[in-house]
RODO-2510 file (C-alpha; in nm, 4 decimals, decimal comma):
residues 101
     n   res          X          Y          Z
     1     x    -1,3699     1,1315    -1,7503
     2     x    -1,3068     0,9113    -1,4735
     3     x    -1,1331     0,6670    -1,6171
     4     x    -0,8339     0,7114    -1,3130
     5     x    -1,1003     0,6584    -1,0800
     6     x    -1,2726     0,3605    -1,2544
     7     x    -0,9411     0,1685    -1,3447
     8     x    -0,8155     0,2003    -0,9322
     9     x    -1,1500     0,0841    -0,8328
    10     x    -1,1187    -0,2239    -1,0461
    11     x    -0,7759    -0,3087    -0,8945
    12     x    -0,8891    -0,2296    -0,5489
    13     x    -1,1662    -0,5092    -0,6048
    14     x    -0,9071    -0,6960    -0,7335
    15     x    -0,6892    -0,6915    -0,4238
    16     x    -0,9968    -0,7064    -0,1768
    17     x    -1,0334    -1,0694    -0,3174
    18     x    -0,6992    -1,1401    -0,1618
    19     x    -0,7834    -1,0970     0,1495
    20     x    -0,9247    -1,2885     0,3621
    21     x    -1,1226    -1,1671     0,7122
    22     x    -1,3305    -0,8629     0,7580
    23     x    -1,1046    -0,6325     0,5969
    24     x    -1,2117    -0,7033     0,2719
    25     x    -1,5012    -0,5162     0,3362
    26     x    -1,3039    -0,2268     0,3958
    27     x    -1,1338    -0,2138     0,1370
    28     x    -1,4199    -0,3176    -0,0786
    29     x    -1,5675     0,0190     0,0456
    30     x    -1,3023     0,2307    -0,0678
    31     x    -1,3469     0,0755    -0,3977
    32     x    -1,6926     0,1206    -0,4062
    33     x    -1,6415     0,5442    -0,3263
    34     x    -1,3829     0,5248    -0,6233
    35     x    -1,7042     0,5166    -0,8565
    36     x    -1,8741     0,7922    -0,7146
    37     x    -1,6881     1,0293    -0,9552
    38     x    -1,7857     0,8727    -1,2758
    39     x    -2,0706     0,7951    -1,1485
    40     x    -2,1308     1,1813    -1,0644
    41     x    -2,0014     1,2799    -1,3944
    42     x    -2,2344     1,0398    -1,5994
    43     x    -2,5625     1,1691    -1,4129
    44     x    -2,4333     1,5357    -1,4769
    45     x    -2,4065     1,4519    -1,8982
    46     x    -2,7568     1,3149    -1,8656
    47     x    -2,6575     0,9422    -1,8965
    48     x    -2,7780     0,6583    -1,6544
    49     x    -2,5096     0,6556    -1,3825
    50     x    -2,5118     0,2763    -1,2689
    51     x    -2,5424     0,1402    -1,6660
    52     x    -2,2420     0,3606    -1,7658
    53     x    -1,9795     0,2778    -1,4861
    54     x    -2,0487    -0,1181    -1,5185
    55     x    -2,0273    -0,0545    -1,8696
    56     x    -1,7307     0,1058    -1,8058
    57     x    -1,5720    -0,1264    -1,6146
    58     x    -1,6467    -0,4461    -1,8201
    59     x    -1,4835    -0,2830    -2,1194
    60     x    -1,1909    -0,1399    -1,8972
    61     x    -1,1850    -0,5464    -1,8313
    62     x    -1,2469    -0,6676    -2,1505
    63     x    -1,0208    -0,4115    -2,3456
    64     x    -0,7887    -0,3772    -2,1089
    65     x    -0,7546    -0,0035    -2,1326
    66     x    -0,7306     0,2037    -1,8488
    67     x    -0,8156     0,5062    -2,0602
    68     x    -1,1762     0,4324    -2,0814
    69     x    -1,4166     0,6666    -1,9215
    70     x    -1,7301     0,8720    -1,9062
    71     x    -1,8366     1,0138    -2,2327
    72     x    -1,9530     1,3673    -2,0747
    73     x    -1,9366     1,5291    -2,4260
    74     x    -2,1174     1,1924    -2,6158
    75     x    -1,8322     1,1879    -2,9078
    76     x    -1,9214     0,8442    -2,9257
    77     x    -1,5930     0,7101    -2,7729
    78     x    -1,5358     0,6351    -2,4186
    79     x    -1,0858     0,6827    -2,4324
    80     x    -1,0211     0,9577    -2,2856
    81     x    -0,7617     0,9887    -2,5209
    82     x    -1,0064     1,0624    -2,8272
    83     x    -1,1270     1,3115    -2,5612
    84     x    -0,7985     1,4751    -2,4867
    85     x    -0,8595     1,4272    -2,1387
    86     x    -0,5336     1,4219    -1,9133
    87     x    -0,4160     1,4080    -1,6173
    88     x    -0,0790     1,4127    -1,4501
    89     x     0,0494     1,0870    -1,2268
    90     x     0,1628     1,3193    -0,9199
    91     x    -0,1536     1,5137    -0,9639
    92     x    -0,3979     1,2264    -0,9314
    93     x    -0,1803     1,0774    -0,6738
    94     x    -0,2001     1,4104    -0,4550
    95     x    -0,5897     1,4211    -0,4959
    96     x    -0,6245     0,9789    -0,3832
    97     x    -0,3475     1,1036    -0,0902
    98     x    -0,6212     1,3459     0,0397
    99     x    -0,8548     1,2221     0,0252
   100     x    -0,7548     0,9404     0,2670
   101     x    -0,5836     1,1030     0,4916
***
């Protein structure tokens, strides 16, 4: 799981590199609390939190698939798809929309 999470926090770095100042930081933050749900879900399956989310990411990168995510049930695939793991778009956008608020 996570994969929602780690894909937003990679385009939220993304954008913080477009802007300039002390509000990159900021934003850079928000990205940074973005992981703390895959990271919270690989320490709950017993896998090294830090090593799985960069690994995560650089394949999210690399791959370009969004879908790719914490292997909580060690399947041996990281798409959430192989997991039949889903969530819906105005589901995950309520949940992001409260928790900044």
């Amino acid at each position: 799981g996570g994969s929602a999470e780690v894909s937003c926090s990679l385009a939220v770095s993304a954008f913080a590199d477009t802007v300039p100042g002390i509000e990159q930081y900021a934003i850079r933050a928000f990205a940074d609390a973005l992981d703390d749900l895959p990271m919270a879900l690989a320490e709950n399956a017993g896998l090294s939190p830090i090593t799985e989310v960069t690994s995560i990411k650089a394949r999210q990168l690399a791959e370009n698939n969004p879908r790719l995510g914490v292997d909580c049930n060690q399947i041996g695939s990281n798409d959430m798809k192989d997991h039949l793991v889903f969530e819906t778009l105005i589901g995950k956008q309520q949940q992001l929309q409260l928790a900044t608020q």
